[in-house]
N, C-alpha and C positions, 0 to 999 in steps of 0.2 A: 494471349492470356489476359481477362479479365480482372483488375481489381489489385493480383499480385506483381509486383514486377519480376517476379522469377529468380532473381539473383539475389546472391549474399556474399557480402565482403568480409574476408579472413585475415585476418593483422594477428601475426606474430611479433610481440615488442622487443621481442630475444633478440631476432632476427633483425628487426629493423623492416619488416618485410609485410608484403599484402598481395592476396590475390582475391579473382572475381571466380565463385563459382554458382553452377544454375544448381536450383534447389531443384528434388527432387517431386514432378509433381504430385507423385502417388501419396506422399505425407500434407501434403495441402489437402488432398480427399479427406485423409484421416482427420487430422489436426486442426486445419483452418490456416492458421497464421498465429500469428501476435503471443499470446502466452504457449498455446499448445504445443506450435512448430518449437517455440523456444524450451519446452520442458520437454519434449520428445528428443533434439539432436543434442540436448546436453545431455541427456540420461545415456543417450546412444555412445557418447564421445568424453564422460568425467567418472573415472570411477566414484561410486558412493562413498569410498573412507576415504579419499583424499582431503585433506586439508585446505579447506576454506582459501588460507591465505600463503600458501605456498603456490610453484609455479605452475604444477597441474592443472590449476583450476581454472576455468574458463568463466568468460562473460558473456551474457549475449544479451545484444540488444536488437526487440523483434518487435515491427507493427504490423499490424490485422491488416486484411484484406480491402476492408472497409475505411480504411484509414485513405484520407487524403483524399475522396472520392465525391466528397460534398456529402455522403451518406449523414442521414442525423447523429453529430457527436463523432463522427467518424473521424477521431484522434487521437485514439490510446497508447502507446509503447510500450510494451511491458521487458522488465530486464528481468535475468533468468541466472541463476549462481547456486551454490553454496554457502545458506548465511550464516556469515561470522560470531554470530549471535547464539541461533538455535541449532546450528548446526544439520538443519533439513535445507531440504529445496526452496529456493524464494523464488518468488515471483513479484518484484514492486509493477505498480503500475505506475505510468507517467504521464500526468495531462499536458495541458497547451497546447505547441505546436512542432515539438521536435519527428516526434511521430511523423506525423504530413512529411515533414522537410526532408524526413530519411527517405521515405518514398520518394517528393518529388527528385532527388539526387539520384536514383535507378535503380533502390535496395530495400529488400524488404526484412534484411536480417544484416548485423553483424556481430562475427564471433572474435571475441578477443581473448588470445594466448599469449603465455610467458610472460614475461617483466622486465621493462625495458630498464636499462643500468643507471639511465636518471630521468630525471622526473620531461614527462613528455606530456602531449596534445595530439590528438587524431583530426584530422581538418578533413574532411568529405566535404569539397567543391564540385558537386556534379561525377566524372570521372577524375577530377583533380585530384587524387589520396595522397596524403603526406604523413609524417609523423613528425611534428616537430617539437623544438627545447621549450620545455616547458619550468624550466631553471625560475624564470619571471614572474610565475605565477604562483609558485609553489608557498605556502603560511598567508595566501591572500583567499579573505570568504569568501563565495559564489558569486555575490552583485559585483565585486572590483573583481575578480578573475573573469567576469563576461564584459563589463565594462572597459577595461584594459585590452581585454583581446578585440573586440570590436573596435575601437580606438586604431589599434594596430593595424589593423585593415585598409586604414588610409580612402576606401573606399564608404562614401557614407550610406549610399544608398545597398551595397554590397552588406556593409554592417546590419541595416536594419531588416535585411532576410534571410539573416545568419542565425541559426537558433542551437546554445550551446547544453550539454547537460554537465554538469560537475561536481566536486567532492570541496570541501571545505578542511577547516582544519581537523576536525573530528574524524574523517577516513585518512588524511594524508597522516596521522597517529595511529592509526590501526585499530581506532576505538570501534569494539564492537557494535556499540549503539550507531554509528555511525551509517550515514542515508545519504542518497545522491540528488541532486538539487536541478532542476532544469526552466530556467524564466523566474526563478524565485516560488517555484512549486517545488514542495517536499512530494518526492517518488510515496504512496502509498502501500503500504506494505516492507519498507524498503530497508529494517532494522538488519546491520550487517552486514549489505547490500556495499554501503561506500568505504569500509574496511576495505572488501575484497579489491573495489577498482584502487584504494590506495596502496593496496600490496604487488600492484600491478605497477606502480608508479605514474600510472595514468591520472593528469589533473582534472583533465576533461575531453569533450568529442563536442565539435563543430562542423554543424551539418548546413550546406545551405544548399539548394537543388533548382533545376528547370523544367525540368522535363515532366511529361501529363501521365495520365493514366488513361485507357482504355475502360467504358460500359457496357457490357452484353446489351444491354435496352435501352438507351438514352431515355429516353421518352416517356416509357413505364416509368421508368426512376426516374426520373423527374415530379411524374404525379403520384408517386408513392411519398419521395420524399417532402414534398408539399403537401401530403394528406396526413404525416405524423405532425411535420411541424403545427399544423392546425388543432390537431389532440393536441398537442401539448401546450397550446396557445389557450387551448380552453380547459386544462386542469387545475382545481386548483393551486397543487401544491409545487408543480412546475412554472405554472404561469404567477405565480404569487409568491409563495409562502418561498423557494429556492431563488426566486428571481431578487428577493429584498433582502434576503440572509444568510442565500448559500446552507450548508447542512445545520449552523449554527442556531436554525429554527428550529429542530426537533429537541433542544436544551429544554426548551418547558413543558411539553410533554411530557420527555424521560424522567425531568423532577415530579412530576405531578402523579406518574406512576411509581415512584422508588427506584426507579433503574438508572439513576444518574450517582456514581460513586462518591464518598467522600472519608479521606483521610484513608486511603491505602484499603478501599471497601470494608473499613470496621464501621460502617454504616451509611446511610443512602441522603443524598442533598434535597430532598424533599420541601426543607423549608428554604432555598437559597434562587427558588427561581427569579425573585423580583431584583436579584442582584447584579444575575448572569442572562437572564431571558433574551428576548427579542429587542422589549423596549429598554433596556439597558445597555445591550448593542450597539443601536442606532445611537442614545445620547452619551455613548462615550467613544464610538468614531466616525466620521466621515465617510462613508462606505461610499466607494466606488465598483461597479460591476466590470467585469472582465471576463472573456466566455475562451474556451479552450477552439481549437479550428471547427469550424460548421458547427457550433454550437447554438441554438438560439435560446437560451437558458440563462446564458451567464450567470452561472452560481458563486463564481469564483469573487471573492469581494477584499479590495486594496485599502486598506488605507496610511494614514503615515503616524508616527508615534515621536513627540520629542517630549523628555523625560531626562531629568539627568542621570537616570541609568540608563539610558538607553536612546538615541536618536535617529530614525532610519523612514524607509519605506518599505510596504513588505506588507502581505497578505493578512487581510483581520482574523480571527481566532476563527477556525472550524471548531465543529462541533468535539470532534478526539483532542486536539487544544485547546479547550473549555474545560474536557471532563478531564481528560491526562494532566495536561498541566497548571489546572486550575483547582477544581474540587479537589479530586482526590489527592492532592496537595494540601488541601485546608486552603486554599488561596482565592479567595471569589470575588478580588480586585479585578476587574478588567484590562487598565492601563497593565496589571501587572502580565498578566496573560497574554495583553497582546505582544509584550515585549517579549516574555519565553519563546511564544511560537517566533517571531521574526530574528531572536537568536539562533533557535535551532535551524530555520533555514541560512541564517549567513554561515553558520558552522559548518552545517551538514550533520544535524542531528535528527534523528527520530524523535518525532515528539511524544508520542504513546511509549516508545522502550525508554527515553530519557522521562520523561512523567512519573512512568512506573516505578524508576531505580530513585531516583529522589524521591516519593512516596514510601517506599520500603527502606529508605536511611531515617526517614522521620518519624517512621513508626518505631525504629530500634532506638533511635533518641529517644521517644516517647514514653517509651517502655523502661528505656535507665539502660540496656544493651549494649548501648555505641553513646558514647557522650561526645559534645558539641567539640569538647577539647581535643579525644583522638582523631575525631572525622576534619579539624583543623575548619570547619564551616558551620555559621548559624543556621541549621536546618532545626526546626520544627514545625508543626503544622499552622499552616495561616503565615509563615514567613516569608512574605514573598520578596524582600531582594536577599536572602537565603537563596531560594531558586533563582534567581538570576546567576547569584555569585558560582551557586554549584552549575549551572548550565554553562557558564563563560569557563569556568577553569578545567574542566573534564573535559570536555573537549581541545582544550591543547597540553592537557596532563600535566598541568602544573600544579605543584606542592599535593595536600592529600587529598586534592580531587580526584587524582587519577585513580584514589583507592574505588571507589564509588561509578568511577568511568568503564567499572568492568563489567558490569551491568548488574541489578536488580540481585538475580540468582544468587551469583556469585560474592555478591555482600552478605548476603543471607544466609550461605554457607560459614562465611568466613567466621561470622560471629555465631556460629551455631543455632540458628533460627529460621534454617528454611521454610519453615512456616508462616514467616513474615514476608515471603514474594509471592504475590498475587501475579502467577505466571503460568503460562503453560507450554512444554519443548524448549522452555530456556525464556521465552519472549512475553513482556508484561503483557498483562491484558486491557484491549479494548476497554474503554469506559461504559460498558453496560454489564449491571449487575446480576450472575446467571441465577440470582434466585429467584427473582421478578421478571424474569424475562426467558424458559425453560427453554426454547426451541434454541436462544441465541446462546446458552451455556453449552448443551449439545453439541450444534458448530464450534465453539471456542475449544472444546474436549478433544474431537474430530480434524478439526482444519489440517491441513498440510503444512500449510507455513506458520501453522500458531493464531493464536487467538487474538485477530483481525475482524472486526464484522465485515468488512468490505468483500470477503471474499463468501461471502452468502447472504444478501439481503431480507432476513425473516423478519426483521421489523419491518419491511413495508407491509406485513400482515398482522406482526405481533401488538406492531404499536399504532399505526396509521390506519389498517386495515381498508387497507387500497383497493382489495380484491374483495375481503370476504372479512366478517368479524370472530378474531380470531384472539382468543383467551392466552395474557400472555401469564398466566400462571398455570396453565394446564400440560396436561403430558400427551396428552389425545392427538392422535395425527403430528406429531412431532417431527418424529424420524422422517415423515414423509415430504413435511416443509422443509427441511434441512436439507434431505439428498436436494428435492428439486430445486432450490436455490444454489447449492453447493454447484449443480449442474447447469445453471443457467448463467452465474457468474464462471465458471470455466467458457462457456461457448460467447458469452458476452468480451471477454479478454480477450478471445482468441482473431473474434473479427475485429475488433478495436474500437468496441463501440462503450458508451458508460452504461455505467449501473443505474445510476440517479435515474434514468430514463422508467426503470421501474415505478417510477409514482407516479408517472403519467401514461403511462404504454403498457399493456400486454405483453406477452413472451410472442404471442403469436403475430403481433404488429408487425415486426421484424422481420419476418419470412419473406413476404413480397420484395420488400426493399434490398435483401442479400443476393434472392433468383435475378432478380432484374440487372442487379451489379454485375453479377460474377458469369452470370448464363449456367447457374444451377438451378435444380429444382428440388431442391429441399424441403421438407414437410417439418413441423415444430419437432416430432419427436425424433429425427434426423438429426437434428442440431442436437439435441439433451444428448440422443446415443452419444454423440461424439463428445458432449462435455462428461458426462461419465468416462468415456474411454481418458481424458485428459487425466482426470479424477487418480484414475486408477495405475496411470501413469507416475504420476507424481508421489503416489503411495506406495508403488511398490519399489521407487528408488530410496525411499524412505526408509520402506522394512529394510532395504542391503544398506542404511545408511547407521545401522542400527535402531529404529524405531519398532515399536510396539503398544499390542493391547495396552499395558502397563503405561504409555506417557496419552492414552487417549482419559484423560481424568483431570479433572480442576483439584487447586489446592482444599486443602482438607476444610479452611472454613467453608466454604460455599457448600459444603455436603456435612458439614455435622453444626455448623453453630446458624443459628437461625438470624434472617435478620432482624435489627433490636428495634427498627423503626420504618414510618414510613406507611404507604396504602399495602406493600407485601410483608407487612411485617409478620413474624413468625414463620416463616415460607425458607426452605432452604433448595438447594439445586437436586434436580432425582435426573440427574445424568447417569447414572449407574443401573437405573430402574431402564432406561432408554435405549440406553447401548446396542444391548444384544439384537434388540428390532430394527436398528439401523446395522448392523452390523447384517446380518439376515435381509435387507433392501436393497444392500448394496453386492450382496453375495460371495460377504469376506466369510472366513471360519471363525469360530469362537475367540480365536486369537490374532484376529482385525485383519489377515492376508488374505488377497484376492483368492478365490479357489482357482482350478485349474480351469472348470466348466466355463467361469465368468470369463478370465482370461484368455480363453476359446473363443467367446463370444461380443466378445470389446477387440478382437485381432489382436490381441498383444501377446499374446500364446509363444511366441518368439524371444 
């Protein structure tokens, strides 16, 4: 077997117990690997009403085929649940290098059942599996829970190719916002995600492995994979613009357009680029590059922050950390920002659903709704050790933070204003605004797991126009951008390859570089099939999850109040105008369900 290692480790925490089984290869045809395998054998093995965070529910943690292979980028992991947030299927993706390490240990998936009685650790040493007390780590954030356990290893050179993923204080509380943490990278998409493993009583999973992989073509891949890294060496926006600022470069664009939020999207950061931009960036950190396994990109940018709120090291602000926890905050301090983001990763917080819920408490302040005195925190807009205070205390649910810790929605219920959560299926949204930006409102209405851009990259046409110049205030060819990214980020997850690759590469780039790996012969619209089939998967455990037409819709400002400012001003979201034509591309019914014909013809008929 090429590329997969064929097996999957099953840990039961009830039990105390694990076993090795071979995957089945005929869902590798269908699926791939990485997200797909993992939304296919949970759909197969979780019923849809089950509860998040009771003990039905399973985890799975699954890397692509492409993972670990030296393929470009070939390091994705993506975990696979029921999130505690939105209550639909997640899918987080995870960069670095855990991914690799699961492969090189001999596994290309693991599923985690039950809840072990106290707080435990998964250690994968090659065939070494343990489950051990994880008593020691328990109330410690992410960087001293892997520092600690490395430590413990007594092995130094053993420590340094040990690579852990973990929950912070935020999932060991069962805070819904709560995201899993691996190398000090927050899982993307991950809102809910580290609940579920804290309801598992799982602290974390330490993987470290020896063993190789198998290439249908050495050779071919070899000169394939040295003929992207060369594209990408000569794009600009890979070889430059990602290379110096990671996604934190497309912040002035977005403001230059309107699409960059501010103050809970009651209007757009247009005039705030010289605050937050590029060169703003550079002269308020240190940026160091760091690239995920076989990356030659390195997008990922370190630096360290001492502040007497705040002292650490820990990843400078991406661009949904700019716009979540910064603009659309009123916050357009940088020092301040970067501290948010480096809190949420020691906690294990989502920065976009924690972003959001503190945006939608400071607009109910704002408003006179919720005042400063019941919410027991100085939140208003532009206060930014407000957001620090509210990000440090809701994640370990101390005093009336933990009102606020239940996320966005749910405050917005509570005070009868759900019109003040800019959210969609439960989960804040992405910082791009869908009225200046039509195809990407679409996707956020549409998504599976909620309004994420990452899991359909239309700005690399909406806003960058990488491929073709492409109107992001138009409805024209929408639906059609959206399916086909919607599908190309499914097949992109499932090999384990990134997205970001998109500003430097073709859909069709990729083709050569998979046959040569795997000894398939794949064609592009082979792969999309299969990413539609993922597509279609994930939605239809959705509809049994109870989902519907009815949650495919943005909140009611982005379709009736126009925006007040900005190059889109006047411009509101016509996702409702759109729908029914994606809906009819995708070959759901009026009422957003695969039909039977589709489901015929995606093999999911079953």
């Amino acid at each position: 077997m090429y590329g997969w290692t064929g097996r999957c480790l099953r840990v039961n925490l009830t039990e105390g117990k694990h076993r090795i089984e071979e995957i089945d290869p005929g869902l590798l045809d269908k699926f791939l690997g990485g997200r797909g395998l993992g939304v296919k054998v949970y759909s197969d093995e979780v019923d849809p009403q089950t509860d998040p965070l009771g003990q039905e529910n399973k985890l799975i943690f699954v890397s692509g085929p492409m993972v670990g292979t030296g393929a470009v980028t070939g390091a994705s992991c993506n975990v696979v649940t029921k999130s505690a947030l939105s209550g639909t299927i997640a899918s987080a993706k995870m960069r670095g290098h855990f991914g690799a390490e699961l492969k090189f240990a001999g596994f290309d998936m693991i599923i985690v059942e039950g809840r072990s009685e106290h707080p435990a650790i998964l250690s994968i040493m090659d065939d070494k599996i343990s489950i051990q007390p994880g008593l020691e780590y328990w109330g410690r954030t992410t960087s001293e829970t892997e520092e600690v356990f490395k430590k413990n290893l007594t092995d130094n050179w053993a420590a340094r190719e040990t690579y852990l993923v973990s929950i912070g204080p935020a999932g060991e509380k069962l805070l819904p916002l709560a995201n899993i943490v691996n190398n000090g990278l927050l899982s993307v998409g991950g809102a809910g995600i580290g609940a579920v493993m804290g309801s598992k009583n799982l602290k974390a999973i330490a993987v470290k492995g020896s063993h190789s992989l198998s290439i249908a073509d050495g050779d071919r891949f070899v000169r394939v994979v040295t003929t992207l890294i060369n594209k990408l060496n000569s794009a600009p926006l890979t070889s430059h613009s990602m290379s110096l600022w990671g996604s934190a470069f497309i912040v002035d664009l977005c403001c230059q357009k309107g699409m960059l939020p501010y103050k809970n999207f009651q209007g757009t950061a247009f005039t705030e680029s010289k605050n937050i931009g590029t060169q703003a960036l550079s002269n308020a950190f240190a940026l160091r590059s760091r690239g995920c396994f076989a990356c030659p990109v390195a997008c990922l940018k370190k630096t360290d922050m001492d502040n007497p709120l705040f002292k650490g090291k820990g990843m400078a602000p991406t661009y949904w950390a700019i716009g979540a926890l910064g603009l659309n905050c009123g916050v357009s301090d940088l020092s301040i920002i970067g501290m948010a983001n480096m809190i949420c990763a020691e906690m294990g917080l989502d920065p976009i659903a924690a972003g959001g819920t503190v945006a939608t408490a400071m607009e109910l302040v704002e408003k006179g709704i919720a005042s400063k005195d019941t919410l027991k925190l100085e939140l208003g807009f532009g206060q930014g050790e407000g957001l620090i205070q509210a990000l440090t205390l809701m994640s370990t649910k101390k005093g009336h933070a933990k009102r606020i810790g239940k996320g966005g929605e749910a405050l917005a219920i509570e005070y009868g204003q759900r019109k003040s959560f800019m959210g969609v299926k439960g989960l804040p949204m992405a910082p791009f605004d869908p009225r200046s930006i039509q195809g990407m409102g679409l996707h956020f209405a549409t998504s599976n797991y909620g309004p994420y851009h990452v899991y359909a990259y239309t700005f690399v046409e909406e806003l960058l126009n990488v491929n073709e110049k492409v109107d992001p205030l138009t409805t024209e060819g929408k639906p059609e951008l959206v399916k086909r990214y919607q599908d190309m980020g499914a097949v992109l997850d499932s090999l384990g390859l990134c997205n970001w690759l998109l500003l430097g590469l073709k859909f069709n780039n990729f083709v050569p570089m998979v046959n040569s790996c795997l000894g398939t012969d794949f064609r592009a619209d082979d792969l999309l099939r299969i990413g539609e089939r993922i597509w279609n998967q994930e939605r239809l455990f959705n509809n049994r999850a109870g989902f519907d037409h009815t949650h495919d819709s943005l909140p009611e400002r982005f379709l009736k109040e126009p925006l007040p400012d900005g190059p889109a001003q006047g411009e509101i979201s016509k996702v409702e105008e759109m729908l029914p034509n994606y809906y009819q591309l995708r070959g759901w019914s009026k009422k957003g369900e695969p039909t039977p014909d589709t489901l015929k013809a995606l093999e999911l008929e079953g």
